[in-house]
N, CA, C and O of each residue as an XYZ file, in Angstrom:
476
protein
N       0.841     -1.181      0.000
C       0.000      0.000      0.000
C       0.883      1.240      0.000
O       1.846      1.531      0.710
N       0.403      1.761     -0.799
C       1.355      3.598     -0.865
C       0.310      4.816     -0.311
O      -0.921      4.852     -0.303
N       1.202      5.681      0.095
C       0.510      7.077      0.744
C       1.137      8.130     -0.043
O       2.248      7.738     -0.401
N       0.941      9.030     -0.362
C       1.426     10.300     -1.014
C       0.635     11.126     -0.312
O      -0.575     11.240     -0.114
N       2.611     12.224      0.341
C       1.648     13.721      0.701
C       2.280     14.995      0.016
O       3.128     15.069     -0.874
N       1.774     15.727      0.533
C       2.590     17.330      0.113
C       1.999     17.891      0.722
O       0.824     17.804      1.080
N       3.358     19.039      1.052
C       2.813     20.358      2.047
C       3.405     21.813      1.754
O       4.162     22.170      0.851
N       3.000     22.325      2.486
C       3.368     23.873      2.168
C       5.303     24.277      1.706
O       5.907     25.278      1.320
N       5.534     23.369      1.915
C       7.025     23.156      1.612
C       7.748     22.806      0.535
O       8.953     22.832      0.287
N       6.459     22.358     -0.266
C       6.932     22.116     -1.510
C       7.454     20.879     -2.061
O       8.050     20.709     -3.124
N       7.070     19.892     -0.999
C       7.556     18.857     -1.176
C       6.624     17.544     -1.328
O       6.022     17.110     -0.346
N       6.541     17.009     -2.430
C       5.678     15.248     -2.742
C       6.609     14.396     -2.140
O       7.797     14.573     -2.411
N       6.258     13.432     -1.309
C       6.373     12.544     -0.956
C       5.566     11.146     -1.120
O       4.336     11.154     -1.180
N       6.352      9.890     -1.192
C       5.843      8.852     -2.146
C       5.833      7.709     -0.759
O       6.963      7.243     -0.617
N       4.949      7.230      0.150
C       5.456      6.622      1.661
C       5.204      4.952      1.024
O       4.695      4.755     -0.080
N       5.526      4.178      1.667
C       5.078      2.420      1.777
C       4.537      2.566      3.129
O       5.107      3.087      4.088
N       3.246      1.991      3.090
C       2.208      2.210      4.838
C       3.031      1.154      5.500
O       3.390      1.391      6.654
N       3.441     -0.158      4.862
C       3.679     -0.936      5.672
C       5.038     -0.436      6.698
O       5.090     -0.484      7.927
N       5.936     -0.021      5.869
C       6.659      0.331      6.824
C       7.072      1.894      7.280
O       7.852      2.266      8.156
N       6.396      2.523      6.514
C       6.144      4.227      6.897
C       7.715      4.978      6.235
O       7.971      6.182      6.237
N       8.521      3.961      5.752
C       9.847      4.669      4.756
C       9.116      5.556      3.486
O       8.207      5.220      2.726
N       9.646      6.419      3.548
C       9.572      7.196      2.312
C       9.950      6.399      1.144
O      10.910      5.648      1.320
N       9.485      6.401      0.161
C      10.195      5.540     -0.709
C      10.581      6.465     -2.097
O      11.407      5.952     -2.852
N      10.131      7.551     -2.401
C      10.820      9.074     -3.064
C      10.001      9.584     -2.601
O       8.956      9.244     -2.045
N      10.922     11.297     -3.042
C      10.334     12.805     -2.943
C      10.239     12.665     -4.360
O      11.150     12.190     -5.038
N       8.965     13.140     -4.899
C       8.895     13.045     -6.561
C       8.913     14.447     -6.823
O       9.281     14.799     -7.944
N       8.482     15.562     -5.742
C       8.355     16.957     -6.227
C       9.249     17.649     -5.042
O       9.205     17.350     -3.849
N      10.069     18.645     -5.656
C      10.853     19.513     -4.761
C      11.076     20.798     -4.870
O      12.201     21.063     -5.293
N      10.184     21.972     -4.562
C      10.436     22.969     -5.144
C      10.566     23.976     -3.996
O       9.630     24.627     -3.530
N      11.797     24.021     -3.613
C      12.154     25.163     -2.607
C      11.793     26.528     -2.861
O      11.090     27.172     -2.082
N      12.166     26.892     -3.719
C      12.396     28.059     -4.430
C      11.379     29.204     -3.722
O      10.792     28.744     -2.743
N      11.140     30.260     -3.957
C      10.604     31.186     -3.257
C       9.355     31.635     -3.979
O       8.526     32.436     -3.546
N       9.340     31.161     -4.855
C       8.129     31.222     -6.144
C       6.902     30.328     -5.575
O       5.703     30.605     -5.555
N       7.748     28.873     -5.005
C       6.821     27.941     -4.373
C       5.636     27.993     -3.115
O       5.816     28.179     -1.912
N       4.448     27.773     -3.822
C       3.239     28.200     -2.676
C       3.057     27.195     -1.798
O       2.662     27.412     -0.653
N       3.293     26.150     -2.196
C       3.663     24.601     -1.331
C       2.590     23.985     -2.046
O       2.031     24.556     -2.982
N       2.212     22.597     -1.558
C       1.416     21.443     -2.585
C      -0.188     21.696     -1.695
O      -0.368     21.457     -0.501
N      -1.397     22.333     -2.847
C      -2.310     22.121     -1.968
C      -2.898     20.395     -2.104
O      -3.456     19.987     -1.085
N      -2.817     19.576     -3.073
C      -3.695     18.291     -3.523
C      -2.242     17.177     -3.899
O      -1.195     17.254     -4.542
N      -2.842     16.338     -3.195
C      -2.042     15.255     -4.648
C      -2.781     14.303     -4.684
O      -3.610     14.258     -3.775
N      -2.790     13.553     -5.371
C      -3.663     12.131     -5.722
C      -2.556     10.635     -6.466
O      -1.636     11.004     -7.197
N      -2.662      9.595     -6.312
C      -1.737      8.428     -7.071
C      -2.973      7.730     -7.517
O      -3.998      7.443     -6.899
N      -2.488      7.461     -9.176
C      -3.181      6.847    -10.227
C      -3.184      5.394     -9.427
O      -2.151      4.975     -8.904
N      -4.944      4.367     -9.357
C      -4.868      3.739     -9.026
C      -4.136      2.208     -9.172
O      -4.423      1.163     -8.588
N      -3.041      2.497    -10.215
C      -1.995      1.623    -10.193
C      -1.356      1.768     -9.823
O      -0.736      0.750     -9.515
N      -0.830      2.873     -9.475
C       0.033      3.489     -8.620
C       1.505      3.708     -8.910
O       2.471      3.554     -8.163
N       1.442      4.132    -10.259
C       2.523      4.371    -11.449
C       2.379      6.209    -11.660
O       3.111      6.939    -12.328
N       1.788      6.388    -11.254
C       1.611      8.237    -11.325
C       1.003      8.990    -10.169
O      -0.008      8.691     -9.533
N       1.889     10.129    -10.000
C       1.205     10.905     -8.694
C       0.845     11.973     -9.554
O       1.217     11.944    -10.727
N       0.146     12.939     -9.103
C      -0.126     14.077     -9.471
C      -0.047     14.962     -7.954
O      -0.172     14.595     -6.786
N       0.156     15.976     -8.439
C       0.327     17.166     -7.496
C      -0.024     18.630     -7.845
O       0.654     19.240     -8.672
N      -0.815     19.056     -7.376
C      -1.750     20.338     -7.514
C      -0.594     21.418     -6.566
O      -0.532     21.449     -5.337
N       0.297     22.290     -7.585
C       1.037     23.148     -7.283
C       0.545     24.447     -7.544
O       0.407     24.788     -8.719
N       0.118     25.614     -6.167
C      -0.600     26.566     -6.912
C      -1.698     26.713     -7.926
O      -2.856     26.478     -7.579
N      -1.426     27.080     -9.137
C      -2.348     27.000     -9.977
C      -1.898     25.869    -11.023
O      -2.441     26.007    -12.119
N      -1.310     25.140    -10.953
C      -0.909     24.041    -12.203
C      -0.550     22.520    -11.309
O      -0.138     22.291    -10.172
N      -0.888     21.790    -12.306
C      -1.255     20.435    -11.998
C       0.338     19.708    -12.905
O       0.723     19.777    -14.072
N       1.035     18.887    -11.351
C       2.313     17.701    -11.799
C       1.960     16.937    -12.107
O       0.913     16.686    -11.511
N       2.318     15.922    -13.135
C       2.264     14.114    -12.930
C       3.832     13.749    -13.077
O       4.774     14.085    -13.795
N       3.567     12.796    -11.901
C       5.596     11.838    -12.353
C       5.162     10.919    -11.590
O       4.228     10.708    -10.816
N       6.405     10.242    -12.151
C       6.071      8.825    -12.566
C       6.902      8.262    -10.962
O       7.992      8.587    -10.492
N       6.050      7.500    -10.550
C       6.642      6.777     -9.376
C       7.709      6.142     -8.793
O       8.048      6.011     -7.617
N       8.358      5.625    -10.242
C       9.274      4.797    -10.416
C      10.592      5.655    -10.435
O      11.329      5.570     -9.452
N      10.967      6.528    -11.546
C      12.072      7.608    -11.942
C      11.679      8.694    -10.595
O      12.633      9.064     -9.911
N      10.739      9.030    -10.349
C      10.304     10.617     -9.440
C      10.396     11.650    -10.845
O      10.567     12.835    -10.561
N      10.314     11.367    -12.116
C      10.566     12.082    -13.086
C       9.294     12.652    -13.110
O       8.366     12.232    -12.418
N       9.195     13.826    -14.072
C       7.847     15.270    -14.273
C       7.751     14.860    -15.339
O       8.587     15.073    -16.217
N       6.465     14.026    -15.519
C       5.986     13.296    -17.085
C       5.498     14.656    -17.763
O       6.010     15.042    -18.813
N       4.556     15.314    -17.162
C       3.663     16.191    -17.761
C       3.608     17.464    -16.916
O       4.268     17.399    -15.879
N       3.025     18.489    -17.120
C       2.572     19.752    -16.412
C       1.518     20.654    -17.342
O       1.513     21.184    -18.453
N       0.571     20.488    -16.120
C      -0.856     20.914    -17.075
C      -0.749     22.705    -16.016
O      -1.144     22.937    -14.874
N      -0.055     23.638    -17.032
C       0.626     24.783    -15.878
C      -0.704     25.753    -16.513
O      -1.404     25.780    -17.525
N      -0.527     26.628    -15.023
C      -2.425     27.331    -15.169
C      -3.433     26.625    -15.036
O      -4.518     27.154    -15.275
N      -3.402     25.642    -14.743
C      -4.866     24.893    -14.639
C      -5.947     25.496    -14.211
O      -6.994     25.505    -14.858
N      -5.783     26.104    -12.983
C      -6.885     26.914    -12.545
C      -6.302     28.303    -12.446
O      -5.094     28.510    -12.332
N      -7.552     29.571    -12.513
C      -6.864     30.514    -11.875
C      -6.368     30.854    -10.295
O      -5.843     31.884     -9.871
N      -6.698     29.711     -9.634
C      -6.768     29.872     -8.211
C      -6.198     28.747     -7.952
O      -6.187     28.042     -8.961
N      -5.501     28.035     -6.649
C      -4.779     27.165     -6.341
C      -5.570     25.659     -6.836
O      -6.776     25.417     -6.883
N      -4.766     25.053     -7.069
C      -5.623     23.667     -7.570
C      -6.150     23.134     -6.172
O      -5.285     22.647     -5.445
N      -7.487     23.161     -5.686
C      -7.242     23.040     -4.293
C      -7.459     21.484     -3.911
O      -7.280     21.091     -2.758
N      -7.968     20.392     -5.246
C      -8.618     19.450     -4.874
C      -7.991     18.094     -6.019
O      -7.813     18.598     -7.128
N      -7.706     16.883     -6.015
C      -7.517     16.509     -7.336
C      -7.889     14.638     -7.034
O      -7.793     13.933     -6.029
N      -8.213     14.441     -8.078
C      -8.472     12.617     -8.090
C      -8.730     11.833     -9.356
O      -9.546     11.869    -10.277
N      -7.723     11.137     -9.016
C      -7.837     10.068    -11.024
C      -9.070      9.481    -10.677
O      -9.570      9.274     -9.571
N      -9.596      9.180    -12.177
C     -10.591      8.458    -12.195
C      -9.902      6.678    -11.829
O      -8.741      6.288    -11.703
N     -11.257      5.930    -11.750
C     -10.975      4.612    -11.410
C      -9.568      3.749    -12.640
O      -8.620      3.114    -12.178
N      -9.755      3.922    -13.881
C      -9.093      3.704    -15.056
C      -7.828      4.578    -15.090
O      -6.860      4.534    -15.850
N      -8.128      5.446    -13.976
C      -6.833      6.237    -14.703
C      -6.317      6.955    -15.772
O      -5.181      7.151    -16.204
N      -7.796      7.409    -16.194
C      -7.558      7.895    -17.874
C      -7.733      9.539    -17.638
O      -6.920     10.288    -18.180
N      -8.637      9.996    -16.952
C      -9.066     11.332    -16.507
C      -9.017     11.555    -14.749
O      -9.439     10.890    -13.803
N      -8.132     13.096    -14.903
C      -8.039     13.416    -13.266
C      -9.317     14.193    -13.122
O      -9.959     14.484    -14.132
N      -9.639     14.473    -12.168
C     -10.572     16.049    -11.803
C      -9.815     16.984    -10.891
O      -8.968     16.739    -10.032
N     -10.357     18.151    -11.316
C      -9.780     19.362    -10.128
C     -10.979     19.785     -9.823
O     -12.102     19.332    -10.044
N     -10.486     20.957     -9.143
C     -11.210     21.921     -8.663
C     -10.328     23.094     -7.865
O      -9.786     23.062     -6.760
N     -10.393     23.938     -8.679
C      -9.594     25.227     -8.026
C     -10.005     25.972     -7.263
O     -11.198     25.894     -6.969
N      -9.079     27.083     -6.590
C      -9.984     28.295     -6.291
C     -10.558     29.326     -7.007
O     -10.947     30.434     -6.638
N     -10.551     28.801     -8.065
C     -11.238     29.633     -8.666
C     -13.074     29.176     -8.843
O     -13.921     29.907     -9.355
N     -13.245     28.200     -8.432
C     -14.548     27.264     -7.994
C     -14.777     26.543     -9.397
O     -15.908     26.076     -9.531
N     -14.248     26.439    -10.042
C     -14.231     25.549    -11.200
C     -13.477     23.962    -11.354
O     -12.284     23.692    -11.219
N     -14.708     22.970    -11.706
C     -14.330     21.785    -11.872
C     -13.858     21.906    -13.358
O     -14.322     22.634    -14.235
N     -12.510     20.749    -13.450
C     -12.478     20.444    -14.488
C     -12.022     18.823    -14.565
O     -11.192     18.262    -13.850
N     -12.846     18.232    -15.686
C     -11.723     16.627    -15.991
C     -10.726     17.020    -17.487
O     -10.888     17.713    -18.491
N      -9.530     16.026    -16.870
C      -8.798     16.149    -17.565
C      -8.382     15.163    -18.560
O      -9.140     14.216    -18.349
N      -7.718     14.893    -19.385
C      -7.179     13.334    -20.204
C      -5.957     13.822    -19.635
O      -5.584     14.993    -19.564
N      -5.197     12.458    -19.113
C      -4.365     12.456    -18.081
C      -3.335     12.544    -19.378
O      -2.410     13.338    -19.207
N      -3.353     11.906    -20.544
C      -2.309     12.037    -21.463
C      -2.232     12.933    -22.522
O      -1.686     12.757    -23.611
N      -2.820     13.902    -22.115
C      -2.805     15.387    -23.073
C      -2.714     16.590    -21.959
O      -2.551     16.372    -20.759
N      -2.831     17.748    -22.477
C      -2.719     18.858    -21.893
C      -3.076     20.195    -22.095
O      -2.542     21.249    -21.749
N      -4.274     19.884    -22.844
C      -5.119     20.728    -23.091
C      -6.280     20.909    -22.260
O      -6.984     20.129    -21.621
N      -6.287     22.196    -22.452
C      -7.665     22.440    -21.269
C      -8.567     22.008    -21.489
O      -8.817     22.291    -22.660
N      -9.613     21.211    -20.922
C     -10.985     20.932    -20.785
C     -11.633     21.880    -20.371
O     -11.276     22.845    -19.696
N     -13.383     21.386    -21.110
C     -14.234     22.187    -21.074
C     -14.509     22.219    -19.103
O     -13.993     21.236    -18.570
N     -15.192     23.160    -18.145
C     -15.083     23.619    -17.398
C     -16.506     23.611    -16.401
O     -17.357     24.419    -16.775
N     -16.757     23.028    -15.532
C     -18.240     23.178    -14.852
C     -17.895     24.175    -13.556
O     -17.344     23.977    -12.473
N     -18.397     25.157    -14.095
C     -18.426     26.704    -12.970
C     -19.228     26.716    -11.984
O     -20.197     25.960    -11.919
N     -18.827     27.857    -10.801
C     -20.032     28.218     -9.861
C     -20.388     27.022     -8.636
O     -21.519     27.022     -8.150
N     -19.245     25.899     -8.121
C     -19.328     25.477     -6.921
C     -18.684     25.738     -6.197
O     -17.613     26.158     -6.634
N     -18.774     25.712     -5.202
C     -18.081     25.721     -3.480
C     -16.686     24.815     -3.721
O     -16.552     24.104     -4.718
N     -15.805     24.921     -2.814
C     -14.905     24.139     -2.596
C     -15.443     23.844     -0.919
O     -14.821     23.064     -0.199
């Protein structure tokens, strides 16, 4: 079983429950630019994390800790929420900007947009 977190620090972390070792940092962004991680989610194979940085959405790959993709701007407001579908084919957000969106996890174009909910 795996856990993935992130925090205001800027940092993804990739855990094994059984024994609570870290097993990578897949995201590291010190830098002063960095707002820290509000979301992350792992594809239910558990071959991809995603991480909701500010306003743009990570995926890397579990294995390398490598940055497959970056869907940058995603929202205008922090990505505050995120979750693969069961297949793993489409994530969802939800920003602060109160807009849902699904995504195709293997492209990076914006999807169309369902406005006007709460976070």
């Amino acid at each position: 079983q795996t856990l993935v977190t992130g925090g205001m620090e800027g940092i993804v972390k990739v855990w094994s429950v059984g024994t609570w070792e870290g097993q990578a940092s897949v995201h590291e962004d010190s830098s002063a630019k960095s707002r820290g991680v509000h979301s992350v989610a792992i594809s239910h194979d558990g071959k991809t994390v995603a991480a909701g940085c500010d306003r743009s959405i990570h995926f890397f790959d579990t294995e390398t800790s490598e940055n497959s993709r970056s869907l940058i701007r995603a929202h205008t407001g922090e990505a505050r929420s995120i979750s693969f579908s069961p297949d793993g084919k489409t994530l969802a957000s939800i920003g602060g900007d109160m807009a849902i969106k699904l995504w195709d996890v293997r492209k990076t174009v914006h999807p169309p947009q369902i406005r006007g909910f709460g976070v």
